[in-house]
N, C-alpha and C positions, 0 to 999 in steps of 0.2 A: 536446552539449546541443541544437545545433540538427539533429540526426538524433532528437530523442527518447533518448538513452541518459544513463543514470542514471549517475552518478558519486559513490562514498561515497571517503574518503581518511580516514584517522590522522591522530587528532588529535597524536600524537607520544608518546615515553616519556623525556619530560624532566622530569615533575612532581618532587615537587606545587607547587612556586614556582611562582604567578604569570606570565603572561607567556612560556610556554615552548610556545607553541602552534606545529603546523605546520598549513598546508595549509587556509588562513584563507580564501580566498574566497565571496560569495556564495553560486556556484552547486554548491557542493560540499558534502556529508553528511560533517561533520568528527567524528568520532567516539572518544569517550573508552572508558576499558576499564572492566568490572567484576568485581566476583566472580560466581560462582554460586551454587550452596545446597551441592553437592558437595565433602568435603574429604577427601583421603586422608590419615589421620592418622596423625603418632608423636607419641608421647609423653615427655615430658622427665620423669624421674623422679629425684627428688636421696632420698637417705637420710634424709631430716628428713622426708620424707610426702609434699612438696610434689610435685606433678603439672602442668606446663605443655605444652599442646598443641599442637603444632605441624603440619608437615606434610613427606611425603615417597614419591615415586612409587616409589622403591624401597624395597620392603617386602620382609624377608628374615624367610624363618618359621624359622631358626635361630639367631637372634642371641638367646644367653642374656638371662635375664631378671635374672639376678643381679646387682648391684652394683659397679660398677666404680670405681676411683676418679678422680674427676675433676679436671682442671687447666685451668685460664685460658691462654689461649697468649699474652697480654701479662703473664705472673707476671712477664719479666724485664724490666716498664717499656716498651719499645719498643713500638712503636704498628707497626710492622709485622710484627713477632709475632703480636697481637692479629688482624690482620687476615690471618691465614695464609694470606702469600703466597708465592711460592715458596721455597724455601731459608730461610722465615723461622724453621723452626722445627729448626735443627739446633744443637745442644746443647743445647736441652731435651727434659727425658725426659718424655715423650709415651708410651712404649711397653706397649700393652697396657691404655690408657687411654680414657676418654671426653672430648674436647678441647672447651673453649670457645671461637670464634670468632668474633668479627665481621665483619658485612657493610659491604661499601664496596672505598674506596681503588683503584678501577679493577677490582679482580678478581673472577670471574666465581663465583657461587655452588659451582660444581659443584670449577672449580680450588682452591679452597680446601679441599676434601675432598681433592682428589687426592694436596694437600702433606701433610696429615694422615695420609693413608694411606700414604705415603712416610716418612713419621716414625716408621712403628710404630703411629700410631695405634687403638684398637681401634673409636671412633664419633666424632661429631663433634656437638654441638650446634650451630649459627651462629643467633645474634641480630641481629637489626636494628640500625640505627642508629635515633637519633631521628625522621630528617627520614622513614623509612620506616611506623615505628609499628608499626600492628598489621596490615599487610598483608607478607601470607608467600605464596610461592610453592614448590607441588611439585615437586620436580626429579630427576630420575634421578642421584643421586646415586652415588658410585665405594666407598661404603662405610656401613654402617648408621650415619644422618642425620635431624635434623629441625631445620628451619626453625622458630625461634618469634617473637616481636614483642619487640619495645625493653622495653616494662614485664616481660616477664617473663625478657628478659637482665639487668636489673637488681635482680630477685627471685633470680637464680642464682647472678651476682654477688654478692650480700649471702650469700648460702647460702657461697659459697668464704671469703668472710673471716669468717665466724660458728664454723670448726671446723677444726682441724687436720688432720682427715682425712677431705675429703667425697669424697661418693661419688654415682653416677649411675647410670642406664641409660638405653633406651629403649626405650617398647611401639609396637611393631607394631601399628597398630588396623582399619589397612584402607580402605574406604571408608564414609562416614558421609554419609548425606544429610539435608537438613531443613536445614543453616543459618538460622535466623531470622534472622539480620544483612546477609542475602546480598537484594536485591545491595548493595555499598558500592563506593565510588570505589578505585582500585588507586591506591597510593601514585606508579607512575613514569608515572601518566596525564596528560600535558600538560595543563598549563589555561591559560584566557584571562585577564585581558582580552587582544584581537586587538593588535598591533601595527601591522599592516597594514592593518588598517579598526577603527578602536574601534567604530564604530556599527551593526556585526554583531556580533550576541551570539555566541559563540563558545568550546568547540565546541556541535556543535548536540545532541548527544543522547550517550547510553552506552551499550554493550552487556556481554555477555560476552565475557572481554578475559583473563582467568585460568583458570591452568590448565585450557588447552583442549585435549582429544584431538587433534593434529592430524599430517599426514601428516609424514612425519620420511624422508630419504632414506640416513641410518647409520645402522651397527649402532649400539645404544644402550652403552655404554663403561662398563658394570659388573659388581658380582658375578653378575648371573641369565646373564650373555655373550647376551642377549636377541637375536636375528635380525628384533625386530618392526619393522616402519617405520610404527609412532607412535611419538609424542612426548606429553608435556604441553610445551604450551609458552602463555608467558604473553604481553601487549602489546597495543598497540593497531592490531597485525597480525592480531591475532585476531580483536579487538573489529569491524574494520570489515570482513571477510568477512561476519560474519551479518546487518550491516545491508545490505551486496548481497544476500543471501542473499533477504533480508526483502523490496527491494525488487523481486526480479526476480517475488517471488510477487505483488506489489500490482500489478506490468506486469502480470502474468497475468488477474486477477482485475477490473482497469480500466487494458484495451489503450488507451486514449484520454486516459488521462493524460499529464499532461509531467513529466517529472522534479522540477520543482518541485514539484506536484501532490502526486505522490509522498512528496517530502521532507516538505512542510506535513503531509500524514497521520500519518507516521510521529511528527513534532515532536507535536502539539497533542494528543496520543493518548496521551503517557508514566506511567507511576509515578513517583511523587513519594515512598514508602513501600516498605518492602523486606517481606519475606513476613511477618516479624514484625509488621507493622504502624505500625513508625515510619520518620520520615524517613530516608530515604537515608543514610547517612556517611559518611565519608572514613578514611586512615587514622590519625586520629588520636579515631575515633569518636564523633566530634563532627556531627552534620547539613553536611553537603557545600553548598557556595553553587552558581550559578549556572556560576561560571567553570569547576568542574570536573566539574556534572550538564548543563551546557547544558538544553534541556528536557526532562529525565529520563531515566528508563532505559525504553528499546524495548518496548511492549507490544503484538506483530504482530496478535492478534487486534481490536485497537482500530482500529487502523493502517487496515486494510480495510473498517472503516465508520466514519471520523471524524467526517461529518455536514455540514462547512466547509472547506473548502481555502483555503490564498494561493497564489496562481497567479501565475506570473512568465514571461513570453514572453523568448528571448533579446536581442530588441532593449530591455526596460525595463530591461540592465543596461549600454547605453552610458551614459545620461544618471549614471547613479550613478560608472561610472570615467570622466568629464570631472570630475563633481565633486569629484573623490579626486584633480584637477588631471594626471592621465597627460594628456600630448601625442596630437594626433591621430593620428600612427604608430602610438605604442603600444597604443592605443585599436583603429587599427586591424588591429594586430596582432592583438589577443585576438579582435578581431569575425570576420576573415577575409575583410574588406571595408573601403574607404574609406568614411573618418570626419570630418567636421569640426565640434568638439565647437562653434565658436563657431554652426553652424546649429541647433544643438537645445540645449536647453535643462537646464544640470545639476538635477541634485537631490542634497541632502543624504543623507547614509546611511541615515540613520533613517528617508529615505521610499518607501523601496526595498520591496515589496510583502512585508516576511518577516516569518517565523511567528513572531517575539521582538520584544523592544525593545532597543535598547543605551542608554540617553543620555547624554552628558555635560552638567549639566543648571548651567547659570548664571540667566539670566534663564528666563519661560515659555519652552514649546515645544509643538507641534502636529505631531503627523503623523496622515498617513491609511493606512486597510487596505481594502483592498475583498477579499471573500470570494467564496465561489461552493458554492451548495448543493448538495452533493453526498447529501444525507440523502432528509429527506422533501420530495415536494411540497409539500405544505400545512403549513408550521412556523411557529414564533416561538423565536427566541432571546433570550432577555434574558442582560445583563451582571453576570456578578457582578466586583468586583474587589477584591485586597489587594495594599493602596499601600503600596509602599517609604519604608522609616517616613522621614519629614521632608518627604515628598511627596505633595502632592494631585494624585491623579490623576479626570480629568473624560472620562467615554468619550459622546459622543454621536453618533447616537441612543444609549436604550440599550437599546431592542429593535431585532432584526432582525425583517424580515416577511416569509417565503417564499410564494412561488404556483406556482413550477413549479422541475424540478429545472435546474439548471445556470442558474440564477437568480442575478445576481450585488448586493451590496450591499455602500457603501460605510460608516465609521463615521470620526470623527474620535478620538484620545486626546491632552489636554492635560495635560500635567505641571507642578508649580506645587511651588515651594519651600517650606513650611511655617513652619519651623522652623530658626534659626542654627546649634543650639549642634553641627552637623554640621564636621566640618573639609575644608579644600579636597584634594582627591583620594582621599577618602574612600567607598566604594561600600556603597549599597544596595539591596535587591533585593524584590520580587514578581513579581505575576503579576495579568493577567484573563484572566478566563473566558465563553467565550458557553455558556448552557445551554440546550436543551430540552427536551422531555417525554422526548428519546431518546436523545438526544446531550449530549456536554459537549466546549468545544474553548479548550482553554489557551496562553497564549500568556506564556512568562516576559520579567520585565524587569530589568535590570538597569539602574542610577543612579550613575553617578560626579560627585561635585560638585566644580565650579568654583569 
């Protein structure tokens, strides 16, 4: 940071609970996964009509289209059946069948094919679990496979005990582009709130994070005996390569920024709405909060003309870790210099120069932001804001006034309780926004009440 280098980190692939966030500190672009609009489709097809879509990178143009008949791999009760793991499925007859399985239990999407395929199997469906939903992942599967969501494992399931002799396939569809729902949150995307700092909103943004082309160093371990070295592979190992990606282009484009600089761009610049035109969601397709969009999903062409930056020097982030109470050692540790927190003076989390808010809000509270025009010359920003319901929030000024670029101005935001009938640790959320005639720069908040 103090050489000028940008640093993005994973936000982790613990989701979607709460609380499962990694790689929390300030000066780092903590970055959650999402979909894209690209899905390589198969198809779950049951003998009653019904058709549920799934997904799967292996696609074989010889897998009959005929009707096979289908079995649950929990028919004999055991829950490790169900979730086909290894050896779970010997003595049942599986053979020359399409298998129903469930995802979970430690084991790894692709192993669960491989015991099927050991069984005799002839396909595999694998459904989700609840806590997964309706995020599916492509995978190079050991045997013709599709991935589909919880609601429609339990449409399949109803299909198995609705007849005594059901039956399945699955279509080959290829690649399909256009997703209108894309992007959404990935169901194994860490979220916050922070542990380590609640007063950073966390993580700070999303990218693409699923099923992403990427370099693969094995043969791929299926029927095509493929020699390619890609991969799909999914996570928020994916997800935060493109926001380096993104960032090394905004170094290029403005060599005089600092990393922060950087960061503030890419934050205050995001989608809020996926191509469809509704908000964001998660996987249970529901509108995604804060803790798992931090400030939306990545929009690079934004990014490079945001109009207002938060700028943050490496020395504005001693005063913050005194006040997170670390010892001067460790303080000086992180600095890479001697520290004595009792010479300077702490500050609160929340007043730490960043492009969010976090609060934990009891009585009033006040923080300040000072921005820096990175737009036009000659501008006005006026504030618009929507307040986190129970809370009034008070931004003053609430025009900026610019005259020259790299012009920097300060604003105060006062947060005020409204309303009881909220319960304690309960979290709410919005956002303000500075607009002007050229620019618009968003800044989410997030509200946990005391």
């Amino acid at each position: 940071m103090k050489n000028g280098i940008f640093v993005s980190c994973s936000a982790g692939n613990s989701g979607p609970s709460n609380t499962t966030l990694s790689n929390e500190a300030p000066w780092l672009l903590t970055v959650g996964a999402s979909t894209i609009d690209r899905k390589i489709v198969a198809t779950a097809k049951l003998g009653n009509g019904e058709e549920f879509d799934g997904e799967s990178v292996f696609q074989p143009n010889d897998f009959p289209s005929k009707l096979l008949q289908l079995v649950y791999a929990g028919m004999n009760g055991k829950q490790e059946s169900a979730l086909c793991g290894e050896g779970t499925l010997k003595g049942i007859d599986v053979k020359g069948k399409v298998v129903l399985c469930e995802r979970g239990g430690g084991i790894a999407r692709i192993a669960k094919g491989q015991e099927v395929k050991n069984a005799g199997g002839a396909a595999m469906i694998l459904m989700n679990q609840e806590t997964d939903g309706f995020s599916v992942s492509a995978d190079v599967h050991v045997l013709p496979a599709t991935h589909v969501s919880y609601a429609a494992g339990l449409k399949i399931k109803a299909y198995l005990n609705s007849t005594a002799a059901p039956t399945a396939t699955i279509l080959f569809r290829g690649t399909v582009l256009g997703d209108l729902s894309s992007p959404s949150v990935a169901s194994f995307s860490s979220r916050g709130p922070s542990l380590a700092s609640p007063g950073i909103l966390k993580p700070d943004i999303i990218g693409p994070g699923v099923n992403i082309l990427a370099a693969w160093p094995f043969p791929l371990d299926n029927n095509m005996n493929s020699k390619s070295t890609f991969n799909m592979m999914s996570g928020t190992s994916m997800s935060c390569p493109h926001l380096s990606g993104i960032a090394a282009l905004l170094k290029s484009s403005h060599p005089t920024w600092s990393p922060a600089a950087i960061k503030s761009a890419m934050m205050t610049s995001t989608d809020l709405f996926n191509i469809g035109g509704k908000l964001i969601v998660d996987e249970t397709l529901q509108p995604a909060d804060v803790f798992a969009t931090g400030a939306g999903h990545v929009n690079p062409s934004r990014a490079d003309k945001p109009g207002l930056i938060y700028d943050i020097q490496p020395d504005d982030y001693i005063p913050y870790l005194c006040g997170l109470g670390y010892k001067d050692e460790e303080v000086g540790t992180i600095a890479h210099r001697s520290v004595k927190c009792s010479e300077k003076p702490s500050i609160p989390e929340g007043e730490i120069n960043y492009p969010s808010f976090s609060i934990k809000l009891g009585p009033s509270q006040t923080y300040t932001r000072t921005v820096t025009n990175v737009g036009e010359a000659n501008s006005a920003y006026e504030v618009k804001v929507w307040a986190p319901k129970w809370v009034d929030v008070i931004v003053k000024p609430s025009t900026l006034y610019f005259t020259e670029l790299n012009q920097k101005a300060t604003y105060s935001v006062t947060f005020t309780r409204v309303d009881s009938t909220y319960k304690t640790g309960e979290y709410t959320q919005g956002f303000i926004k500075w607009v002007s005639a050229k620019y618009s720069v968003r800044s989410p908040i997030a509200v946990m009440f005391e």
